[in-house]
N, C-alpha and C positions, 0 to 999 in steps of 0.2 A: 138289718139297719139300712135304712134308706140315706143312701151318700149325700145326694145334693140338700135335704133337708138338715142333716144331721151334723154340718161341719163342727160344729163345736164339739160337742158328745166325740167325735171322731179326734179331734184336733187335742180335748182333754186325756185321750189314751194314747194318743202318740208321742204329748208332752210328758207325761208324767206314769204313763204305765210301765209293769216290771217287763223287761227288755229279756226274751229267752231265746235264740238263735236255733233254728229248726232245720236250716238244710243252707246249701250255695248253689248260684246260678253261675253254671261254667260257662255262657256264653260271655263275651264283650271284654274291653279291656283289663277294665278296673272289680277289685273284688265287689263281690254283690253279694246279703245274703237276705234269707227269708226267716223273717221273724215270726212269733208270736209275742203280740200286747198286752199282757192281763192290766185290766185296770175295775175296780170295783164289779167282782166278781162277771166281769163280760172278756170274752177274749176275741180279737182281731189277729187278722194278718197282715202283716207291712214288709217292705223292704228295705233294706240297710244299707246305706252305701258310706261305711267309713271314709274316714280323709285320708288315716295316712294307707288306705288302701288304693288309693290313683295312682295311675299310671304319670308319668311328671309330662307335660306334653309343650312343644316348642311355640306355641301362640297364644298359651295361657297360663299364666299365673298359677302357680303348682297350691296344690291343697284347697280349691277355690271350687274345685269341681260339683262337691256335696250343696254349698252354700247355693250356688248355681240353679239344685233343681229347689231349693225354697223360694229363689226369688222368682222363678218360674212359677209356683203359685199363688204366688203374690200378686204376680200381675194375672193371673189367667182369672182370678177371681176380681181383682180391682178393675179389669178391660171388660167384666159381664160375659168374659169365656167358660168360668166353671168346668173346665177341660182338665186340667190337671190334679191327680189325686190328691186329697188333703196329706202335708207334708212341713214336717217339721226339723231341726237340726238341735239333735241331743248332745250334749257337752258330757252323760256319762253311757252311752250305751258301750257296749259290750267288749270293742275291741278300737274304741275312743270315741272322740267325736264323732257325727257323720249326719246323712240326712235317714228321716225318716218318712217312708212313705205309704201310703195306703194301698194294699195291693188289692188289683183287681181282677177280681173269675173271669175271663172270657177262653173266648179258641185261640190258641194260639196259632190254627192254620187258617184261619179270616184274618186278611188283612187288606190293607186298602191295595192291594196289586192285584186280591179280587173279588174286593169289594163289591156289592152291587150296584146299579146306579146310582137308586135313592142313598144308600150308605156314602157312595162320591160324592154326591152333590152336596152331601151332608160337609165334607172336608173343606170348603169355602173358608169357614171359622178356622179350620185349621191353620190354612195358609196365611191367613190374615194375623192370627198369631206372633206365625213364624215368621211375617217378616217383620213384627214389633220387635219380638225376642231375639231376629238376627240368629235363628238356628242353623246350627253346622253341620246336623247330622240329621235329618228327618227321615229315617226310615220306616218303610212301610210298616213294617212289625212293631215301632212306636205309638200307631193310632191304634189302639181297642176298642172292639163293642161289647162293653160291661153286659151283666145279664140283666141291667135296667134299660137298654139298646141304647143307653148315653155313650157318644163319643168322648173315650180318656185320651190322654196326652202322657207319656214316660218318657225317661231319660233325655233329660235338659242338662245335663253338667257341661255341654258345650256350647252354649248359649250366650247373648249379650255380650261378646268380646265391639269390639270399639269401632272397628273397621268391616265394611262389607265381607258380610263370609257366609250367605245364605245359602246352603244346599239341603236339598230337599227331593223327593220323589212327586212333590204335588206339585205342579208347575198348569197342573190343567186352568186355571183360573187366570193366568198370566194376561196381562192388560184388558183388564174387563175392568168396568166401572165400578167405582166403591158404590154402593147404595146409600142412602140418604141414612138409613140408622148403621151401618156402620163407619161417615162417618162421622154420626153424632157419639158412638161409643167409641172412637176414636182420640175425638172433641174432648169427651170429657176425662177418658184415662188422659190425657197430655196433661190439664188442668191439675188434675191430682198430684202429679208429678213434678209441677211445677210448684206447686205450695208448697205451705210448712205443715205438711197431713202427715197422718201416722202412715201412710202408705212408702210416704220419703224415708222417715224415720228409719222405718222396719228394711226396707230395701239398702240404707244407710251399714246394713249389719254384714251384708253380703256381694254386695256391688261395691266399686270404685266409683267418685266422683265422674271421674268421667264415661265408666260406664255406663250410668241412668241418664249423664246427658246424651248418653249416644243413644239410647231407647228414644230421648223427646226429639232428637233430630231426626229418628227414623219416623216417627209419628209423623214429625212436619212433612217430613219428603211425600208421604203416603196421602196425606191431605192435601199437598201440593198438587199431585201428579193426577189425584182423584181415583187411583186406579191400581189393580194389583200389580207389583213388580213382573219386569219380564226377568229370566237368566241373564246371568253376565257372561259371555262367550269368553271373556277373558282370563275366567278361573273357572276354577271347578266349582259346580252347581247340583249336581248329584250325588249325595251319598254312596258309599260303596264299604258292604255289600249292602245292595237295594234292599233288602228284609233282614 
């Protein structure tokens, strides 16, 4: 199944196919599992990340974390990033609510710490992202090269909080000028976000008021400044551990 063609086809089995739990991913805080999707006789693999499986954490809003990585595809597809797996948030899967996400075959020992060039320069988009999304944890083992050599994006549950808190491993791109299309794809995600679009709506389900204003004031700053953020010396900017 070809991903980037296929979202809907995809997005229809994550929304409504039968939910079968095939293994657990013991790394990271919060539980994680690996499903299989059946939905009209075709089967996929996704991953699971229940709510009441989070860890409760002191800067965010407890049980918010799942919702987190949907509204992370929400904008990775409305910004014209397409980085983040097709994901959605089930109200009956298997051990409650949670999000559901399309998992993706790659190496899990490629990652962007060693990357190759062309695959670095490829992460521009990334960071440009992340600092929409305000990511708190971008770890190198977050970026994949699917077996389509599309760049995926995983694990957003700590994203979009209100207040500067961008840590990240990609910092290579720090004060370099935005380019003219991105920031006319900048331009026009803020525009979105400002209307009364289904993009509001849908964000409306998962974000705080003032969380999506806090995405359109990062956009402004980023159109303002014309250019990629640098580190803030004042806090921490690095995830840890870096993979």
């Amino acid at each position: 199944m070809a991903i980037l063609e296929d979202q809907a086809t995809i997005l229809a089995h994550l929304s409504q196919g039968e939910i079968e739990v095939s293994g657990q991913f013991m790394w990271g805080s919060n539980y994680t599992f690996l499903c299989s999707i059946s939905y009209q006789d075709e089967t996929i693999q996704a991953v699971y990340k229940p709510t009441r499986g989070e860890r409760p954490l002191w800067d965010f809003p407890n049980e918010t974390l799942a919702g987190r990585e949907v509204a992370a595809y929400l904008i990775s597809q409305a910004g014209g990033w397409e980085m983040v797996p097709p994901t959605v948030y089930r109200e009956d899967a298997p051990a409650g609510p949670g999000s559901l996400q399309l998992f993706i075959e790659h190496d899990p020992d490629y990652h962007f710490l060693n990357f190759s060039a062309d695959d670095k320069a490829r992460t521009r988009a990334v960071a440009l992202f992340d600092a929409v999304a305000n990511n708190t944890d971008r770890k190198a083992g977050h970026v994949l090269v699917g077996e389509d050599h599309h760049l995926w994006l995983i694990d957003h549950g700590v994203c979009f909080h209100t207040h500067p808190k961008l840590r990240t491993v990609i910092w290579d791109f720090a004060g370099q000028p935005l380019t003219e299309a991105e920031q006319t794809q900048l331009s026009e995600l803020r525009t979105a976000l400002a209307s009364n679009s289904k993009l509001l709506e849908d964000l409306n389900e998962y974000l705080s008021h003032r969380e999506i204003l806090a995405v359109i004031r990062r956009i402004d700053q980023l159109l303002e400044s014309g250019c990629f953020p640098y580190p803030d010396e004042n806090r921490p900017h690095m995830p840890w551990p870096p993979v």
